[in-house]
C-alpha positions in Angstrom: -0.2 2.7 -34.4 -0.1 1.7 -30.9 -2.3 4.2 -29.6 -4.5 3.7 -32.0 -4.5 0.1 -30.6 -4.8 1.5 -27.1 -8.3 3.5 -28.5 -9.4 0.3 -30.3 -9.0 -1.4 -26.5 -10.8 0.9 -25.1 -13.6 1.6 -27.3 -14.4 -2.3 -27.2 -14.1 -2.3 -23.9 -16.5 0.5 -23.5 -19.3 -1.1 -25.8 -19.0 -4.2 -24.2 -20.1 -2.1 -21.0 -22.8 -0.5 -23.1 -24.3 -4.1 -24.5 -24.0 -5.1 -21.1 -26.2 -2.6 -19.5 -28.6 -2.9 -22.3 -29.3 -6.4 -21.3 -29.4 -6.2 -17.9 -32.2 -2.8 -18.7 -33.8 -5.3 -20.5 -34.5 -7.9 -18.0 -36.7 -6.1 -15.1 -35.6 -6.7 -11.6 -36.9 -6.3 -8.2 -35.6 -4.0 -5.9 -34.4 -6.3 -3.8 -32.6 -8.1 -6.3 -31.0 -5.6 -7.6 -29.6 -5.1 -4.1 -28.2 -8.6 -4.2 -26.3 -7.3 -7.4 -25.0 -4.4 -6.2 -23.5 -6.5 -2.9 -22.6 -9.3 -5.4 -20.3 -6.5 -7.3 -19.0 -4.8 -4.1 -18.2 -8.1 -2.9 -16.0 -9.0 -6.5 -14.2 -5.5 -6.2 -13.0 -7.1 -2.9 -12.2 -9.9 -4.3 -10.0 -8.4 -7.1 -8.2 -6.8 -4.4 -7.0 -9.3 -2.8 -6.4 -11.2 -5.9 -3.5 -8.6 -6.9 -2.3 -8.1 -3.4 -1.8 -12.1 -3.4 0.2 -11.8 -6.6 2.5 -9.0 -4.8 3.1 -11.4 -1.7 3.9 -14.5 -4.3 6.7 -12.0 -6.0 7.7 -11.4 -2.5 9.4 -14.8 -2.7 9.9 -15.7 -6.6 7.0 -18.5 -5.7 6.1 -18.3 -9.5 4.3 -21.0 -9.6 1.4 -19.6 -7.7 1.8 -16.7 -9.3 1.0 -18.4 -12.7 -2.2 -20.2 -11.0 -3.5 -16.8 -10.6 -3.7 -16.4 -14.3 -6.1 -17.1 -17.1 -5.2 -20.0 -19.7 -4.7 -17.2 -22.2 -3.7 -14.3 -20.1 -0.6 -11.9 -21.3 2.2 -10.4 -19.2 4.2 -7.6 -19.9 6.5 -5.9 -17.5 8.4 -2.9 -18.6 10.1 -3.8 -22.4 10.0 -7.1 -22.2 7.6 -7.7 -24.8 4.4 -9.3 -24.6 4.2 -13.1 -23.2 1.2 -14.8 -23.8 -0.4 -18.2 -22.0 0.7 -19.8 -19.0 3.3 -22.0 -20.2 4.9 -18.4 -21.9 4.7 -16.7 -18.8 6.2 -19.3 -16.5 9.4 -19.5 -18.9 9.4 -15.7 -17.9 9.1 -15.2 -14.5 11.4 -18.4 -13.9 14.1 -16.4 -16.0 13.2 -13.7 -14.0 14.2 -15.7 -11.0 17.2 -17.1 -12.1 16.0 -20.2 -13.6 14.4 -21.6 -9.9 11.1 -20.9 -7.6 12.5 -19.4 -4.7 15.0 -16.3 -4.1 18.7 -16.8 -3.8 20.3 -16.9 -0.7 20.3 -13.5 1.1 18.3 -12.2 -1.5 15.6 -9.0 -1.4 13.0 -8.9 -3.4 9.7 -6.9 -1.5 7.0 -6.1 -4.2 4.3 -4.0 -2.2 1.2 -3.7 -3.7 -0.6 -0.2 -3.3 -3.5 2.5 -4.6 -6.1 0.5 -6.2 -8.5 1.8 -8.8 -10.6 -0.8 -10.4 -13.1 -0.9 -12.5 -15.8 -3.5 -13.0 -17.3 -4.0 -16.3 -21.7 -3.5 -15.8 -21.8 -7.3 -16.2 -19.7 -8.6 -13.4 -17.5 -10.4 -15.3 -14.1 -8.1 -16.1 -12.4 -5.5 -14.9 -9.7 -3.0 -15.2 -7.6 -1.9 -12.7 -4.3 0.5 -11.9 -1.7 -0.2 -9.2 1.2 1.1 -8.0 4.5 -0.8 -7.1 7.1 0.2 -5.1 9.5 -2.6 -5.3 12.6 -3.2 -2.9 15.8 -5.2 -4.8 18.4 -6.6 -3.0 21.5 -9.1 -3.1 23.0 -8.8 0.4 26.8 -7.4 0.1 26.4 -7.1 -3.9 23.5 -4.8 -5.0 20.6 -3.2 -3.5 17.6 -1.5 -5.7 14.7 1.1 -5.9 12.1 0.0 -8.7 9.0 1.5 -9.2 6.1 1.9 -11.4 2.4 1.4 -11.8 0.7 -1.7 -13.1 -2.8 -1.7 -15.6 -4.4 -4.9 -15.5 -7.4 -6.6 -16.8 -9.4 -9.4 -15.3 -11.8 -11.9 -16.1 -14.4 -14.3 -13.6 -14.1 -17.7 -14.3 -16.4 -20.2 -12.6 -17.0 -17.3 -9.9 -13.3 -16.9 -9.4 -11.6 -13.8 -10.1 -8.1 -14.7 -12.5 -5.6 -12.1 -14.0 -6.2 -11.7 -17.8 -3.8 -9.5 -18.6 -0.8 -7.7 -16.3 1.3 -5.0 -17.8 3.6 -3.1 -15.5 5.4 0.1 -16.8 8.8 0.7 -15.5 9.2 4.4 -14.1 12.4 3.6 -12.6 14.8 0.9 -11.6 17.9 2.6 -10.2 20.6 1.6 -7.3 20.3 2.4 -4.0 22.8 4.7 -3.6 21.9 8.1 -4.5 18.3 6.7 -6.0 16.4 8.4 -8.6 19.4 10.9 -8.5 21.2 8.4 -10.8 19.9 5.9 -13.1 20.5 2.5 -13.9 20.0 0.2 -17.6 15.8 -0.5 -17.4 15.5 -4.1 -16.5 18.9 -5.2 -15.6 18.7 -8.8 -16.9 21.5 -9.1 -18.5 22.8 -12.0 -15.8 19.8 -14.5 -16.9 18.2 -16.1 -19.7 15.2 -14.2 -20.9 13.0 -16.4 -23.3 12.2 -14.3 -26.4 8.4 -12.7 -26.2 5.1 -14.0 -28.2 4.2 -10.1 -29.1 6.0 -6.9 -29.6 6.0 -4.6 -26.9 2.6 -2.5 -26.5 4.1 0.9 -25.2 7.5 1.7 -26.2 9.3 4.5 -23.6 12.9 4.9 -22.7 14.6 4.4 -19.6 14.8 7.1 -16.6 15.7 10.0 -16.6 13.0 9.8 -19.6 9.0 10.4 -18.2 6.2 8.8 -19.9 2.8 8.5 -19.1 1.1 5.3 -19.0 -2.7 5.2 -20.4 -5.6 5.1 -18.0 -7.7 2.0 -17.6 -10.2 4.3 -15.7 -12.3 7.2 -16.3 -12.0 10.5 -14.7 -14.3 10.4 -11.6 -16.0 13.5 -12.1 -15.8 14.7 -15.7 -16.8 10.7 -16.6 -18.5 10.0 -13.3 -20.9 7.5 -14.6 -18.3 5.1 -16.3 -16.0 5.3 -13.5 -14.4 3.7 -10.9 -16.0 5.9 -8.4 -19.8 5.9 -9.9 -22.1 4.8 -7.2 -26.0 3.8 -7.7 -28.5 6.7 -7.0 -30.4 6.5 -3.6 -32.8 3.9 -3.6 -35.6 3.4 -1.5 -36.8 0.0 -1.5 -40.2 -0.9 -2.9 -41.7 -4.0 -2.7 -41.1 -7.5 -0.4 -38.0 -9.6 0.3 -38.7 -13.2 0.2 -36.3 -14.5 3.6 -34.1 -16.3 1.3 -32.8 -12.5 -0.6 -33.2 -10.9 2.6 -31.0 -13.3 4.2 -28.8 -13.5 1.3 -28.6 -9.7 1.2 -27.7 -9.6 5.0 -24.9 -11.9 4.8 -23.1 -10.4 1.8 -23.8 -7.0 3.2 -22.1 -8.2 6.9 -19.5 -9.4 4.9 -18.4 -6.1 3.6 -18.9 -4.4 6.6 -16.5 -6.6 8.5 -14.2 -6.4 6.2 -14.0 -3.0 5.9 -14.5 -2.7 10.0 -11.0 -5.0 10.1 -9.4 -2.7 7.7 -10.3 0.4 9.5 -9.0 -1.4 13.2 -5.8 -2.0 11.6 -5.2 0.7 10.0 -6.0 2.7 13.0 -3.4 0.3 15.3 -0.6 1.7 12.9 -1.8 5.3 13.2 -1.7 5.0 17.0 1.9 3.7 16.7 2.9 6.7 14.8 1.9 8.8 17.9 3.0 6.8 20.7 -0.8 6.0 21.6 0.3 3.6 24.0 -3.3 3.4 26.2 -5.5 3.7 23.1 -3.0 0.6 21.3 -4.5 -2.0 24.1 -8.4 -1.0 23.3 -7.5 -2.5 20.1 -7.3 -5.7 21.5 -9.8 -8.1 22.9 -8.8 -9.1 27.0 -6.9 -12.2 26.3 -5.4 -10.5 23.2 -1.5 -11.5 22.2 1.4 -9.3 20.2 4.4 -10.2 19.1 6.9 -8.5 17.5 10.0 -10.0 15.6 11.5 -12.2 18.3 10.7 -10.6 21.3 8.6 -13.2 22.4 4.3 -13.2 23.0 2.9 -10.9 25.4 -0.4 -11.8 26.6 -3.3 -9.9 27.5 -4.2 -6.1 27.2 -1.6 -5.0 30.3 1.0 -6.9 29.2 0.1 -5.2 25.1 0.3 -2.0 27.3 3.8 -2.4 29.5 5.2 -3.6 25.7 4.6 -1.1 23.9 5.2 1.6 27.0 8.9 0.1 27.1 9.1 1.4 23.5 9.2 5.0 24.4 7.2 8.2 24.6 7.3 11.0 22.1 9.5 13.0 22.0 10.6 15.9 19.7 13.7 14.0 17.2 12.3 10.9 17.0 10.7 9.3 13.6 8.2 6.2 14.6 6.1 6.2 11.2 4.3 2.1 10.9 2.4 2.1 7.7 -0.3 -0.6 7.2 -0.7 -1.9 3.3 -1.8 -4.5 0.9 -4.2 -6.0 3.4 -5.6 -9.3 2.4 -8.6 -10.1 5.0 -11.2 -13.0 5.3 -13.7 -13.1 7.7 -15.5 -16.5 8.6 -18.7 -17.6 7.8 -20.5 -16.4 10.7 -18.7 -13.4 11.0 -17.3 -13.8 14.4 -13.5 -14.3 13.8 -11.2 -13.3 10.8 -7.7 -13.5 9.7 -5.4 -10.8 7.9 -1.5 -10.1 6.5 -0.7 -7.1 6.1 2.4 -5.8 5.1 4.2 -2.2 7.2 6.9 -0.2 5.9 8.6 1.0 8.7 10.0 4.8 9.3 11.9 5.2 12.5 15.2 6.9 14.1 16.2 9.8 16.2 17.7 12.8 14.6 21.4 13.0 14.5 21.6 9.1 15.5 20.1 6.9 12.7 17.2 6.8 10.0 15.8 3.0 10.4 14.0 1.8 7.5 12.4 -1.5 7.8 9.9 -3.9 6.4 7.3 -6.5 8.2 4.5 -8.7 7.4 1.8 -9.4 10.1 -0.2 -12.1 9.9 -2.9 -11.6 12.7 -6.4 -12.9 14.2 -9.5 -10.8 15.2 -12.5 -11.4 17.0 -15.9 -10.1 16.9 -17.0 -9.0 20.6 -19.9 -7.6 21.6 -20.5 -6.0 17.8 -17.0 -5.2 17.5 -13.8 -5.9 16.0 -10.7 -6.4 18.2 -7.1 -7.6 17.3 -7.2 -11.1 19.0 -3.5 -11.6 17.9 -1.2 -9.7 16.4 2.1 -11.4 14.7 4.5 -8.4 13.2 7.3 -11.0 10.9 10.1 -8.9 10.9 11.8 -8.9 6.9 14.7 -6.3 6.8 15.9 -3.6 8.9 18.5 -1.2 8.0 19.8 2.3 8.2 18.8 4.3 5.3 21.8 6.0 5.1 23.7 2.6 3.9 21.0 0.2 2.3 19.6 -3.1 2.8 22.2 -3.7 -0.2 25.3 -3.1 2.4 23.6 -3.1 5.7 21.4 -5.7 7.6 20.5 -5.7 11.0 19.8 -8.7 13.0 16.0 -10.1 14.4 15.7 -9.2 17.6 15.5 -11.4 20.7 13.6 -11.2 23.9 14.4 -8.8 26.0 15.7 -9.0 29.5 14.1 -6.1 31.1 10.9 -6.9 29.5 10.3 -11.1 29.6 7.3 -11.9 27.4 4.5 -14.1 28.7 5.8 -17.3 26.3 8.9 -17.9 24.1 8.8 -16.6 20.2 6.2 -19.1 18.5 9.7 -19.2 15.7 13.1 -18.5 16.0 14.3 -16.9 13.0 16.9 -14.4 11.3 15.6 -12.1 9.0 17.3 -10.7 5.9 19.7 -11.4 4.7 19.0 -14.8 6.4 15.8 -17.0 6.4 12.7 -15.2 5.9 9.2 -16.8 7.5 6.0 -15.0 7.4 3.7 -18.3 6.7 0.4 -16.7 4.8 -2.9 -18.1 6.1 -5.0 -18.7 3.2 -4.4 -20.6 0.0 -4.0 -19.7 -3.4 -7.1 -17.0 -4.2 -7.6 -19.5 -7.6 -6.8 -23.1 -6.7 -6.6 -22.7 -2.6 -9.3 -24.0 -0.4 -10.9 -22.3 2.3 -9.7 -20.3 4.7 -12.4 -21.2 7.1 -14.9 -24.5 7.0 -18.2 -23.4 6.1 -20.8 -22.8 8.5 -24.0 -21.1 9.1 -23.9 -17.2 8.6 -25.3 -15.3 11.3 -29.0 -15.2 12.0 -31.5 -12.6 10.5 -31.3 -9.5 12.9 -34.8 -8.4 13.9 -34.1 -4.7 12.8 -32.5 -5.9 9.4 -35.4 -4.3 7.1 -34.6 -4.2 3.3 -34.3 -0.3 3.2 -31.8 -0.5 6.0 -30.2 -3.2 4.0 -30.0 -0.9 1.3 -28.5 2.1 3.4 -26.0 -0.2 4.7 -25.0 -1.0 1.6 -24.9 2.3 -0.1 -21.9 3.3 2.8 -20.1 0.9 1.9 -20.4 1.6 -1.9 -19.8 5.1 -1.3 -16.7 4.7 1.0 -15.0 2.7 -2.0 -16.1 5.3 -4.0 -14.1 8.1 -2.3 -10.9 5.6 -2.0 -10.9 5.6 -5.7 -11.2 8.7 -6.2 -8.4 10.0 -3.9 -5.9 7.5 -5.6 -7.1 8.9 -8.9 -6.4 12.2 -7.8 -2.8 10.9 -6.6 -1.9 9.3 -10.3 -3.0 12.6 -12.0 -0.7 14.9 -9.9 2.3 12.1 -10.3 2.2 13.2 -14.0 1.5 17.1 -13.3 -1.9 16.8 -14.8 -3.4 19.5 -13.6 -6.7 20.0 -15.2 -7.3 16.4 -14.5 -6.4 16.8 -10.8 -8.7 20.1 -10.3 -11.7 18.7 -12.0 -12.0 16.7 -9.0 -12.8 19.4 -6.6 -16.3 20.9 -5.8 -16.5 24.1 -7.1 -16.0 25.7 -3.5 -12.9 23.1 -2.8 -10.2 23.7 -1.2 -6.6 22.2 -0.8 -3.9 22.9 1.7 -0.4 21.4 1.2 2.2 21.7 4.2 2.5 25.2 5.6 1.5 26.7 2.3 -2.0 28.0 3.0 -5.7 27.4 1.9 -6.2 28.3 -1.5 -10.1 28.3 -2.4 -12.2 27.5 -5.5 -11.7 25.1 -8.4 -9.9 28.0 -10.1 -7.2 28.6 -7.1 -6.6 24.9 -6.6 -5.5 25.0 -10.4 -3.3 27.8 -10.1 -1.9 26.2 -6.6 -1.1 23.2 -8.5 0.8 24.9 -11.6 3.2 26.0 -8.7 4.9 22.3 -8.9 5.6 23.5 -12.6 3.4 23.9 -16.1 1.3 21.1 -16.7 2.6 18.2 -18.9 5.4 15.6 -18.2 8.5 16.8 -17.0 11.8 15.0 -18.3 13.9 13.8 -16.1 11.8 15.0 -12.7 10.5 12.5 -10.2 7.3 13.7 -8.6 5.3 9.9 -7.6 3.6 10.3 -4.1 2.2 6.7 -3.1 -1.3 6.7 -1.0 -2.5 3.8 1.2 -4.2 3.3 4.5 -7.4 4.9 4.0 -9.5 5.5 6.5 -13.2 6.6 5.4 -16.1 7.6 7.2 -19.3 8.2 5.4 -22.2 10.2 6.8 -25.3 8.6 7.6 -27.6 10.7 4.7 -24.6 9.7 2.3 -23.6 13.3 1.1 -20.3 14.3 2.8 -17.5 12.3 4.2 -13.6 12.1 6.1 -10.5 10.1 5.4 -7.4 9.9 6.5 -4.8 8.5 4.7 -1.4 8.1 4.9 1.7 9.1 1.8 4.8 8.0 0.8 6.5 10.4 -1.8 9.6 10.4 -3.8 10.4 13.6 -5.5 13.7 15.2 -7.3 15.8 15.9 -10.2 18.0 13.7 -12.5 21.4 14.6 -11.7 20.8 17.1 -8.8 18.2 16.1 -6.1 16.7 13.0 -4.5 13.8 13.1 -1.7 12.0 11.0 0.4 8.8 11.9 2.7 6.0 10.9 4.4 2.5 12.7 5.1 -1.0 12.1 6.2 -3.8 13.6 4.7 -7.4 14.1 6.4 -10.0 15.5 3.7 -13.3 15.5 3.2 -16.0 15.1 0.6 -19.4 16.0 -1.1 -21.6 14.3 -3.2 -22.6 16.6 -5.8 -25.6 15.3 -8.2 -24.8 11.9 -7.6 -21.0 12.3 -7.6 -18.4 12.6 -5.3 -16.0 15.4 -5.0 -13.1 16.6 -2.9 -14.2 19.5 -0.5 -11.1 19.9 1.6 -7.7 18.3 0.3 -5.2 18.8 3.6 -2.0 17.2 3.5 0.0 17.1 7.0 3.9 16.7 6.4 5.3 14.1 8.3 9.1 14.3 7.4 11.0 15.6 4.0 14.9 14.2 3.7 17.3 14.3 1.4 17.5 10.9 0.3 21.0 9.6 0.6 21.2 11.4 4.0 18.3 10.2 5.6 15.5 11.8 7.8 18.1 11.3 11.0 20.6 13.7 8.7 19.3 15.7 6.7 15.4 16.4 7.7 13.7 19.2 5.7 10.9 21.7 7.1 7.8 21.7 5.8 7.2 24.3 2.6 5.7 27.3 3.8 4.0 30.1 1.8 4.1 31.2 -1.6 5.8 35.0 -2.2 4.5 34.6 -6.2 0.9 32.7 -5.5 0.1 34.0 -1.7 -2.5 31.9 -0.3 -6.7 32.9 0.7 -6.1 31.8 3.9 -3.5 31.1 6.1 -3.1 27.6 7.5 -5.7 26.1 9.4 -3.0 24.3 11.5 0.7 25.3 12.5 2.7 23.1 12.7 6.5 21.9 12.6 7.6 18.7 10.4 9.8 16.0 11.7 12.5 16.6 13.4 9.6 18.2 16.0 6.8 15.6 17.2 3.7 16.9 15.4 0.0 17.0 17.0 -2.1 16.3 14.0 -5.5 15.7 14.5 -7.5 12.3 13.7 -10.9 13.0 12.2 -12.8 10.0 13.9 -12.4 8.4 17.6 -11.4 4.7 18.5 -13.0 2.1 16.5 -13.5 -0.1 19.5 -14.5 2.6 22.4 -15.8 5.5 20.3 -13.8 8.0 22.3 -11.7 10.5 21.1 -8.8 10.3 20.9 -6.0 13.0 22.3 -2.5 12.9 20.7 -0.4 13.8 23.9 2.4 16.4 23.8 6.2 15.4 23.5 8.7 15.3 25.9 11.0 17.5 26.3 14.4 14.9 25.9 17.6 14.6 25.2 17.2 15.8 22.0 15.4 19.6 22.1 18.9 21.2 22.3 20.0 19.5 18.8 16.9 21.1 17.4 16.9 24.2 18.2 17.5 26.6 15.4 17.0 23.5 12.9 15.5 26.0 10.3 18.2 28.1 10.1 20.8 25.2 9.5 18.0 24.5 6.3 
């Protein structure tokens, strides 16, 4: 019955699509017009974004009431098997048993719910959507308990009085398990024993049991390729406009398509900053930022200006083989002002670091930064990392806290700490700087958008736009392929690949052809679910570049995995990916899938304990090719290469070798002790 109920959903939901296109069919447009639709829709996929990232950040600090003014009047909320709560005042009894009966976490209480891997779909009409997230959720109750929890969300949507609202949120529960030895173990599902949980309006939707038990939660997207059209990743033939722009849709068109750029310019800056940080990029970090730029990190104090960015993050360290320095960049929630000089951004960074035989230092931080606009591009104007947690993975944030730190003597900043604060288990400050997405104001006054370039035609317009459309494109498609290899689907994963594709994992080798990349895959095990296996790998921090005639492309993007076996094995890594794309007919593909290992560990040892190397080649599936890159995994500083120079200079960039420290005589013969 209940997937019969999930095809009933889905069916309507597809019709709806269906009568929706038929009207708009029937009511001829111009082209330029139609333009202003497609930006309109680019621009609500945005918007959807940040509306879920929001409700991540709210959870962040049990502020349910803001999370219950993101929603609907009649929206539904399910998380794991809770059953189904319905309307606002349901919901709010919920999440306020959740929380222990108050708004607001405990004292010296954890509770991080990071927002990641977006795939949404908008209905033809512009006024739904369905999307799938992922949530990899931190748990904590300092000296009593600390938690993993993961699982991906499917959620629906609905605009209301051109504001995007939650409709529906339903989170499945992969795991929730302690801290200690992690998926390895197990823990009861939602652990709520403690509170008072209001019975639910509905039944539950999706019955599953409890890890070790696998299930696979439906799609609320299509398959890119095999159901390109309907998908998340369908993008508008090529048009060349015909016809005139009145100024009013030209202008119109310019503004929203500036709008998108910028945004995505901002994400790309950012993104980039924490890439350069991996690598110790310390005179390519300071071309991020405009002259009179400012950073500060936890309570060191503010540095001011590009040379005083530089002699910070110089006194951090060079590379050097043994040390982990991994800053990830997620859940971005950006807003540029009106006239598109000047934005504002949080951002949330998981934080990798340690030396090898010494410490693994796991850490979390919200930034809340400025950017300017100079001369055509985007620069960090200030950058503000909040410091949550720190600890060493090899006890837990449940056991272990380390304290904020101070400024430092040997490196005075340019002005005290702008707050002095402890982070967990003590007070936690990262003030947002917008309002509610639903009921805040503004985040900037209005004011007049930037005049009409000169050279702003409406085919260049139209170009413009199609980038940006396609870039999105490619982003949902490579966390697509991320969800069907999470679940060993195979034939779903390979049907993403041109027919000439390749993919190259670690030190494994290039394996050619749709028909190798599906034998590769079966490697990881037949395809179907595999009881009582972890195998989730997390993407986020894209970076795409689209070429200027719109038929191949790059990114970059960054993984977190966990991986093992009920009862025997738990893992935790890291990796970057740089691949590229083709449009094929109208649809995007993956050409090159090449993942980079950054670090493999056993999990309740850490990466400074118990690195792994990098998987090398298969004796029973031997590759086409060797690798295109050798390479050693953390513990050894790895040269990987970045696809696309500086976003403010346009110069390549070099990733300098490591030096040769303290550490090179602790790593040598590190493979045999594997």
């Amino acid at each position: 019955m209940k997937s019969r109920n999930v095809l009933v959903r889905a069916c309507a939901f597809a019709l709806a699509c269906c009568m929706a296109t038929a009207v708009l069919s029937a009511q001829p447009a111009s082209d330029a017009e139609r333009l202003l639709v497609r930006a309109e829709r680019a621009l609500d996929l945005k918007d959807i974004e940040r509306l879920q990232r929001a409700y991540g950040y709210y959870i962040d600090h049990s502020d349910w009431d803001n999370v219950v003014d993101l929603l609907t009047e009649d929206a539904t909320v399910e998380y794991g098997q809770s059953g189904i709560y319905v309307g606002k005042a349901s919901i709010r009894a919920l999440l306020y048993g959740i929380g222990y009966g108050q708004r607001g976490l405990l004292p010296q209480q954890l509770r991080e719910h990071t927002q990641l891997q977006p795939v949404v779909t908008l209905s033809p009409d512009g006024r739904t959507a369905k999307a799938r997230w992922r949530a990899i959720v931190l748990l904590g109750q300092y000296n009593q308990y600390g938690r993993w929890q993961i699982g991906p969300y499917e959620n629906e949507y609905r605009k209301e009085n051109g504001r995007w609202k939650i409709a529906s949120l339903h989170w499945y529960e992969t795991f929730t398990v302690p801290f200690q030895d992690g998926w390895k173990g197990r823990m009861e599902m939602t652990n709520v024993a403690d509170r008072k949980m209001p019975p639910p309006d509905r039944p539950v939707s999706f019955k599953y049991e409890s890890w070790p038990a696998v299930h696979l939660p439906p799609y609320g997207f299509a398959h890119p390729v095999r159901q390109a059209a309907a998908s998340a990743s369908a993008v508008e033939p090529a048009l060349t406009p015909k016809g005139k722009a009145s100024p009013r849709q030209l202008a119109a068109l310019q503004q929203r398509v500036m709008r998108l750029e910028d945004e995505r310019e901002i994400e790309i800056l950012q993104r980039t900053y924490g890439y350069y940080v991996d690598k110790n990029l310390w005179t390519e970090i300071p071309q991020l930022f405009t002259e009179d730029g400012t950073l500060e990190i936890g309570g060191r104090g503010v540095f001011v200006g590009r040379k005083r960015v530089q002699q910070y993050v110089e006194w951090l360290g060079f590379p050097v083989h043994g040390r982990l320095y991994d800053h990830t960049q997620m859940q971005p929630i950006v807003h540029v002002s009106p006239d598109g000089t000047q934005a504002k951004g949080r951002w949330r960074a998981l934080i990798y670091g340690g030396d090898y035989g010494a410490v693994s230092m796991f850490g979390d931080a919200i930034y809340e930064n400025e950017y300017r606009k100079v001369n055509g591009k985007w620069m960090i104007s200030k950058l503000h990392a909040w410091f949550v947690f720190y600890t060493d993975l090899e006890k837990g944030w449940g056991v272990r806290a380390w304290p904020n730190s101070r400024p430092e003597r040997t490196l005075p900043p340019d002005r005290p700490p702008t707050l002095v604060y402890d982070m967990y288990p003590g007070t936690i400050t990262a003030p947002k700087h917008y309002g509610n997405p639903v009921t805040g104001a503004p985040v900037y006054a209005a004011s007049k958008a930037a005049p009409l370039a000169a050279t702003d035609t409406l085919e260049g317009l139209a170009t413009r736009l199609a980038r940006i459309e396609d870039a999105r494109a490619i982003e949902y498609l490579q966390n697509a392929y991320s969800y069907y290899v999470d679940r060993w689907q195979w034939d779903d994963a390979a049907d993403l690949f041109a027919n000439e594709g390749t993919i190259e994992l670690a030190q494994r080798g290039v394996y050619v052809g749709k028909p190798r990349v599906r034998q590769f895959l079966e490697l990881f095990g037949p395809q179907g679910l595999h009881q009582g296996e972890l195998f989730d790998h997390a993407l986020y921090q894209p970076v795409v570049h689209v070429a200027p005639d719109g038929l191949t492309a790059k990114a970059r993007v960054r993984e977190f995995s966990m991986e093992g076996r009920y009862g025997v094995d738990a893992q935790i890594g890291g990796a970057i990916y740089e691949n590229e794309f083709v449009k094929e007919g109208g649809v995007w593909k993956i050409r090159s899938l090449h993942q980079y290992t950054t670090f493999v560990a056993d999990l309740t040892r850490g990466w400074a304990q118990g690195p792994r190397p990098a998987a090398g080649a298969s004796t029973v599936l031997p590759p086409d090719r060797p690798p295109s890159l050798r390479y050693q995994s953390y513990p050894i500083y790895t040269q990987t290469p970045i696809h696309y120079p500086n976003p403010v200079t346009g110069l390549p960039v070099t990733i300098r070798a490591a030096q040769e420290g303290g550490q090179q005589e602790a790593l040598t013969g590190l493979d045999r002790k594997q």
